[in-house]
C-alpha positions as CSV (number, residue, x, y, z in Angstrom):
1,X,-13.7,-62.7,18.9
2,X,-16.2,-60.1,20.0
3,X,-13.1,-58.3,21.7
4,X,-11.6,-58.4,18.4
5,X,-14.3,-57.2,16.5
6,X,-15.0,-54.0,19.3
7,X,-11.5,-52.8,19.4
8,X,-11.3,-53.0,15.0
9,X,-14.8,-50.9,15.7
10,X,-13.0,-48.4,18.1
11,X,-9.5,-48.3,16.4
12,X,-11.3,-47.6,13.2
13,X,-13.8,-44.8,14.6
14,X,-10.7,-43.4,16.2
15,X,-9.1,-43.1,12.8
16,X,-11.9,-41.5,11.4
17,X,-12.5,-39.1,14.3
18,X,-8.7,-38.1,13.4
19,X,-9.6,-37.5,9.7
20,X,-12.5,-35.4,10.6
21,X,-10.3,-33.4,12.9
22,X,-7.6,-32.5,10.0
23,X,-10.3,-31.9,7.8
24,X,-11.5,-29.3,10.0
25,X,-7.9,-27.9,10.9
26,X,-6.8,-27.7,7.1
27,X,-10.0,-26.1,6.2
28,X,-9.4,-23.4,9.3
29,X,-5.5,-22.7,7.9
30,X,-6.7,-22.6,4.2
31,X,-9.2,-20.2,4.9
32,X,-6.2,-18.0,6.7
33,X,-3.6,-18.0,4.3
34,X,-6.0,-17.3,1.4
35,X,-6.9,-14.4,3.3
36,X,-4.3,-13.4,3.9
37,X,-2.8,-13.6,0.4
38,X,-6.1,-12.3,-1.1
39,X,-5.1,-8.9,0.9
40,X,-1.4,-8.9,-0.6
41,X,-2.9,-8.6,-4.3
42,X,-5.2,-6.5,-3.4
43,X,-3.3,-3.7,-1.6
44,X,0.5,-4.5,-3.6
45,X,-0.4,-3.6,-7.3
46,X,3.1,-3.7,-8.7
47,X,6.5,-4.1,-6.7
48,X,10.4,-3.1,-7.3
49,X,12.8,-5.1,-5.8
50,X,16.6,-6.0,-5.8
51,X,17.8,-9.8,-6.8
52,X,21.3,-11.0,-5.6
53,X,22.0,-14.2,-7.8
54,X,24.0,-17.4,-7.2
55,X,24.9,-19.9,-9.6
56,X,27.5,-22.9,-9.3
57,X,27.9,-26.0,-11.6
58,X,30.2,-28.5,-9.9
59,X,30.9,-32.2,-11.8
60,X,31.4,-35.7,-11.1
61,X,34.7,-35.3,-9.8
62,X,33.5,-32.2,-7.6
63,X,35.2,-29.4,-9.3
64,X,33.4,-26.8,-9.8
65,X,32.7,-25.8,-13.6
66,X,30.9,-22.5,-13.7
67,X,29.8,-20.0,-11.3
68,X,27.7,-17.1,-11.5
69,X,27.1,-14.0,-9.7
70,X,24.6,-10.8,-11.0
71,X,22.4,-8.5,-9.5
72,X,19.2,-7.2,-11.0
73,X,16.4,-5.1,-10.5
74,X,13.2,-6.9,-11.1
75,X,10.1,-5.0,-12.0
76,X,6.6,-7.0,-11.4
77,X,2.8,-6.5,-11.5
78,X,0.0,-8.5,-11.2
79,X,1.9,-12.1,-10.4
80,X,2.5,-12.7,-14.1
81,X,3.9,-9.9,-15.4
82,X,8.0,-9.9,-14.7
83,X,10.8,-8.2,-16.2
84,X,14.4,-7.6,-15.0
85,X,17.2,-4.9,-15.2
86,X,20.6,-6.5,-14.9
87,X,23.2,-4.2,-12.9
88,X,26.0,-6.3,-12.8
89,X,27.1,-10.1,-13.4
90,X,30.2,-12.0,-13.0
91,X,30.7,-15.1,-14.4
92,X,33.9,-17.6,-13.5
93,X,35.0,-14.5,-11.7
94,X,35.2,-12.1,-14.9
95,X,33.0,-8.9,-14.8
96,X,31.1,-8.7,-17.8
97,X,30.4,-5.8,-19.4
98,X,26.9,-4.4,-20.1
99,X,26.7,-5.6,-23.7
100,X,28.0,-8.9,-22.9
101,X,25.3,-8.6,-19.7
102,X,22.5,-8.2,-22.2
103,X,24.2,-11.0,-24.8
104,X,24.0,-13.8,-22.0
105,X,20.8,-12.5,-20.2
106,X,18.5,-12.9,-23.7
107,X,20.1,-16.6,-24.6
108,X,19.1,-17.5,-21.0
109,X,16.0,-15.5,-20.4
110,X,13.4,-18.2,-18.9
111,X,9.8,-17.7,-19.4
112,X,8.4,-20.2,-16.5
113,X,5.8,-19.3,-14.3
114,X,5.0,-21.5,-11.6
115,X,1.0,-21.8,-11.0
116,X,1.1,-21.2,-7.2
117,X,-1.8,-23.1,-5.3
118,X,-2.1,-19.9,-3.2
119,X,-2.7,-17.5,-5.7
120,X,-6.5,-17.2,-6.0
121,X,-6.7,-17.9,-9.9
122,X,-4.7,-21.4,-9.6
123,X,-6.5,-22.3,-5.8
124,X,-8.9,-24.7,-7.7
125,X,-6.4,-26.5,-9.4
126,X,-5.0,-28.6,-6.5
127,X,-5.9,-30.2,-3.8
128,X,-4.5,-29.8,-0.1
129,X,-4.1,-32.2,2.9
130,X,-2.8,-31.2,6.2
131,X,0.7,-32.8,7.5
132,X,0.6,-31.9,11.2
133,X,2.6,-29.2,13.4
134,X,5.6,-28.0,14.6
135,X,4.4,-25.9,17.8
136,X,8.4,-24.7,18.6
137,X,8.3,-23.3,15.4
138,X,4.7,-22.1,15.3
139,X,3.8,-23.4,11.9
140,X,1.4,-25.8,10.8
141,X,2.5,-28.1,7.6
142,X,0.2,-28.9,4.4
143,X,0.9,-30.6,1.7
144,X,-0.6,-29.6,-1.8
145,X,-0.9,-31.6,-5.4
146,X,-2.0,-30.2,-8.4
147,X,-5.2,-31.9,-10.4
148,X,-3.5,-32.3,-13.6
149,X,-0.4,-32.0,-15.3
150,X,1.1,-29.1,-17.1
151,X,3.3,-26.5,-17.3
152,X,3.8,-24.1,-14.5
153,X,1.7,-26.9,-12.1
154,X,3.6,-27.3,-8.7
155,X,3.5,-30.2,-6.0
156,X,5.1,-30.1,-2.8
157,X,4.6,-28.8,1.1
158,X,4.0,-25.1,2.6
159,X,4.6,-23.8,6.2
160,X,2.3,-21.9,7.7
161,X,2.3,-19.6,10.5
162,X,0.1,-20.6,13.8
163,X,0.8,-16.4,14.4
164,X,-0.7,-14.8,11.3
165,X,-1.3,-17.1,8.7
166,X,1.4,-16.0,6.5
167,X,3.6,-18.4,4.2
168,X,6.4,-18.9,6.1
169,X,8.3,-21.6,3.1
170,X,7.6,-23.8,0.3
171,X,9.3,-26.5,-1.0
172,X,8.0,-28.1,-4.3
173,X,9.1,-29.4,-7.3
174,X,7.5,-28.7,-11.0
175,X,5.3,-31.6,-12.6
176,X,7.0,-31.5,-16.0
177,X,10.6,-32.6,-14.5
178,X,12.2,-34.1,-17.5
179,X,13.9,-37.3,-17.0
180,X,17.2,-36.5,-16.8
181,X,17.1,-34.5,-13.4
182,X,17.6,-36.1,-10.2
183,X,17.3,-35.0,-6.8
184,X,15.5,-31.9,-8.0
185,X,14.1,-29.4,-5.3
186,X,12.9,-25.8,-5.3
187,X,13.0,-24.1,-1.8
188,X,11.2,-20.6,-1.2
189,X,11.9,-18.7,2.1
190,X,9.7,-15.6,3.3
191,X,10.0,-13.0,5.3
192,X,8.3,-9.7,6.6
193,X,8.6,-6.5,4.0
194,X,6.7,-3.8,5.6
195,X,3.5,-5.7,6.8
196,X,3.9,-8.3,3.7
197,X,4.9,-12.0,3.9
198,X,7.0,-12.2,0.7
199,X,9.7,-13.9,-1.4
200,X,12.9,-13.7,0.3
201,X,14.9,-16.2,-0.7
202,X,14.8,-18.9,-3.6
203,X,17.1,-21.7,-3.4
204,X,17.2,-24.8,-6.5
205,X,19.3,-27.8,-6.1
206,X,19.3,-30.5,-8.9
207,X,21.4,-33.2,-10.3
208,X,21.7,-33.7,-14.3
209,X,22.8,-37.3,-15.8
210,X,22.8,-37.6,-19.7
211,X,23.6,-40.7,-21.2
212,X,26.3,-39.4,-24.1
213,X,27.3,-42.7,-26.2
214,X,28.4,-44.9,-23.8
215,X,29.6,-42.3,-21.2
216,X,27.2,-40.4,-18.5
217,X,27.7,-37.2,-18.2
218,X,26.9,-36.2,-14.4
219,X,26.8,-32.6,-13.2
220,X,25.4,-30.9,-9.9
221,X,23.3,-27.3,-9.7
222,X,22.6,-25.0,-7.2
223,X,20.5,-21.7,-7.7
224,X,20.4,-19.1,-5.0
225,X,18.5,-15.8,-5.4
226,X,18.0,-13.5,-2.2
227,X,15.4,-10.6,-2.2
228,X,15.9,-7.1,-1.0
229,X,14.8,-3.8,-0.9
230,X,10.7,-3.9,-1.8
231,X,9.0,-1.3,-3.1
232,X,5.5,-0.9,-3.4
233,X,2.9,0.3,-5.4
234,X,4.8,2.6,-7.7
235,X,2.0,2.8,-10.8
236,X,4.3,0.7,-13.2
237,X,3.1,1.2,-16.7
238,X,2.3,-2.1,-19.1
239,X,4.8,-0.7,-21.7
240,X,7.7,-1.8,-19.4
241,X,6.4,-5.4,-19.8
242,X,6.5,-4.8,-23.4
243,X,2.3,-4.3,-23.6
């Protein structure tokens, strides 16, 4: 009984020992990747950059339904402030014109912001744990959950470089899923733009069911958006935000 009772005693120190120990690693990799991002809105001010757009819609049956392809030039400043130039877009493998470009851009023109947990205004807003490491890719693995509920909150898992610090990917889905999708997940990749860790690729993969009657309609989405060709700093003016 006494054998019992020591090795409950030492198994449960040992456990704690561990907790104290990711405690202390996830406040050491929190404290890097802040910095690190706190010095990417510092020194980037406003950013031009080039978006290559995928967009298929396959059904039940596996056929596919709809597919999209566009390229725009996206404008941004200060995180929240977005607005994109569309220079081309095909869709079920007809070019549309400009006029038609603009017709289907403002009926689809989405207004979500996601509330990163690693921009500084949003940092208090969730809370972090640490998931463990990967040391052949050099990344270390938290997890991160918002507080509360709401538009634009996020939940989900980052990779961190071991190296630098830098976001490396995050996958997370939004709180306000409505119940229709399924299988829903939101994939962004970075990479290295000048000495900048940023967006590189976006990637969203869902599945839709919608009870119609008696039948269920069942469709399958996949979003792709790759990034190219930063540009920094260039002193963009609030009036092409509409300000």
């Amino acid at each position: 009984m006494k054998k019992y009772k020591l090795f409950i005693f030492i198994f449960g120190f040992g456990i704690l020992l561990n907790s104290w120990a990711n405690t202390d690693i996830l406040s050491n990799i929190l404290k890097g990747v802040f910095r690190q991002q706190d010095l990417i809105e510092e020194q980037i001010k406003d950013a031009i950059f080039l978006g290559r757009f995928y967009y298929v819609e396959i059904n039940a049956k596996g056929d596919t339904v709809k597919a999209i392809n566009s390229l725009r030039r996206i404008y941004s400043k200060d995180s929240d402030k977005q607005k994109s130039e569309y220079l081309e877009m095909t869709i079920d493998g007809k070019k549309l014109t400009e006029p038609q470009i603009k017709k289907h851009t403002k009926n689809n023109q989405s207004n979500e912001k996601f509330k990163s947990p690693f921009y500084k205004r949003f940092r208090n807003d969730y809370d972090f744990v640490y998931h463990g490491e990967d040391p052949n890719a050099k990344v270390w693995t938290i997890g991160f959950n918002p507080k509360q509920k709401g538009k634009g909150y996020m939940k989900g898992t980052a990779q961190i470089s071991q190296i630098d610090f830098s976001i490396k990917q995050i996958q997370f889905l939004p709180t306000d899923l409505p119940f229709v999708v399924k299988n829903f997940n939101i994939t962004l990749d970075y990479a290295k733009f000048g000495n900048y860790s940023l967006p590189s690729k976006f990637t969203l993969e869902m599945e839709i069911q919608v009870k119609v009657v008696l039948n269920l309609a069942h469709k399958f989405i996949k979003m792709q958006e790759i990034y190219s060709e930063y540009q920094f700093n260039n002193n963009l003016p609030d009036s092409i935000f509409g300000l």
